[in-house]
C-alpha positions in Angstrom: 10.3 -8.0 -6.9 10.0 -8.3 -3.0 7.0 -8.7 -1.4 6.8 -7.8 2.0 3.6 -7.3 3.7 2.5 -6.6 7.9 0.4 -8.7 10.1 -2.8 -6.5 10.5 -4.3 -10.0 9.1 -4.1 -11.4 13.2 -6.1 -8.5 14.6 -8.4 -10.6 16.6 -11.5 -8.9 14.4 -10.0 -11.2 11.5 -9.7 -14.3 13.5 -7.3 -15.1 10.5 -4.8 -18.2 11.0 -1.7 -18.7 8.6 -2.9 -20.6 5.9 -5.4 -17.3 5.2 -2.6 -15.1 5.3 -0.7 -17.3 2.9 -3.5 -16.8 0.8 -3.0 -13.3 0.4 0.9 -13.6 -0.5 -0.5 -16.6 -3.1 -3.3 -13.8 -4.8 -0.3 -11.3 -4.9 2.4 -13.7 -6.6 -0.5 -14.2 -8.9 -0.8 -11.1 -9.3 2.9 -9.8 -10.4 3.4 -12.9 -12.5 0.6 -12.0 -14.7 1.2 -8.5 -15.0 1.1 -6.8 -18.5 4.3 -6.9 -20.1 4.5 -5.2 -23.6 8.3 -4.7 -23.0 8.5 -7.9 -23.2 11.2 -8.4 -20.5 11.6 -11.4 -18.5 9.3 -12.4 -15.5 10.8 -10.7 -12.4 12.3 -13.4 -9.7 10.1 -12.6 -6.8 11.0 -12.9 -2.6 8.5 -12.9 -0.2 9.3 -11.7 3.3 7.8 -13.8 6.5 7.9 -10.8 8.9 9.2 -12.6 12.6 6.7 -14.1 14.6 4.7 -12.5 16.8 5.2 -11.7 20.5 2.5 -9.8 22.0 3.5 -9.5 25.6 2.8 -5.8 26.1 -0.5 -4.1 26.6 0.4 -1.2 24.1 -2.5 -2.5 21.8 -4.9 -3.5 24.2 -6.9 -6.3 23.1 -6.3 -5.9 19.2 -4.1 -8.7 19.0 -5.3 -10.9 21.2 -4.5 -14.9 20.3 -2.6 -13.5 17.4 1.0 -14.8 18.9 -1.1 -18.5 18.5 -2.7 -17.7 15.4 0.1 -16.6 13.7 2.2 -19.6 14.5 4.1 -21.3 11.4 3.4 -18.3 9.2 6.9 -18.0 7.9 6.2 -21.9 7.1 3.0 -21.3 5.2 4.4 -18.6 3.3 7.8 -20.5 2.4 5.2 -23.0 0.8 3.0 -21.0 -1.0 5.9 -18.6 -2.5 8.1 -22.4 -3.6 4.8 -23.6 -5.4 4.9 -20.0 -7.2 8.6 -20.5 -8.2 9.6 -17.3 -5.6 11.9 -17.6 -2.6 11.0 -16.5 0.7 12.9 -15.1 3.7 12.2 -15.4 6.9 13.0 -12.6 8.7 13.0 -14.4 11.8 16.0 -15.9 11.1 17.4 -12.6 11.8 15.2 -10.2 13.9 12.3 -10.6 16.2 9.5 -8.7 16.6 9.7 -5.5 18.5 10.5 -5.6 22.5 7.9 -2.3 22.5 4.9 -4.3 20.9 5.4 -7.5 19.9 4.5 -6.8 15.9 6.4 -4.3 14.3 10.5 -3.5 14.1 12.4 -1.2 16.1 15.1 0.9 14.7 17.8 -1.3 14.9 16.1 -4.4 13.7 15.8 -2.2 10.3 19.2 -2.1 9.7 19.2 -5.7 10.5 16.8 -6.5 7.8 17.7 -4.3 5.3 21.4 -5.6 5.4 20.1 -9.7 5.6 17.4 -8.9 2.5 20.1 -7.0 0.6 22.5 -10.2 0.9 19.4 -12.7 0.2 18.8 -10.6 -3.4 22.0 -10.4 -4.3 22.2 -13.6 -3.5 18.7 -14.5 -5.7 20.3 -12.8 -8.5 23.6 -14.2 -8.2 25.3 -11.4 -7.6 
């Protein structure tokens, strides 16, 4: 199971910092580990995503996410932690990608491709494969 999930938590509205986003990735590894299972099959291996840091340089989203660059620092950290007290592994994406040059948050085309091809080696990898 991968878990990948954006960073509308740093909308400056939410005045969330990383440890509250970790949060939400803890609830949701929670969540699938508990999950009915009248197959009885194993309990899935699980890999959370950190999405890259954010960059907001541009003024494509006005003041939306202001301070969210500094709030969002060590995110990839604070999930890394949450998902190894879970028993999941985490990626962080940052390792191979940055955030968008158009807005600072979300992935252009080619950093896609980048991702898929890095997550598809990291699960293979997970499943020793």
């Amino acid at each position: 199971m991968i878990i990948a999930l954006g960073l509308n938590d740093f909308y400056n509205t939410n005045c969330v910092r990383t440890w509250a986003s970790a949060q939400g990735i803890d609830r949701l590894l929670d969540l699938a580990a508990n999950a009915p299972n009248d197959a009885g099959y194993p309990r899935p291996k699980m890999l959370v995503l950190a999405p890259p840091p954010i960059d907001v340089r541009s003024a494509i989203y006005g003041e939306r996410f202001d301070g969210a660059t500094e709030r969002s620092q060590g995110l990839a950290e604070a999930y890394r932690q949450v998902a190894e007290t879970k028993g999941a592994f985490c990626f962080n994406l940052g390792t191979v990608t940055t955030a968008s040059a158009v807005d600072g948050v979300h992935l252009d085309e080619d950093q896609h491709e980048r991702v898929a091809s890095a997550v598809a080696i990291e699960a293979a990898r997970i499943l020793g494969l």
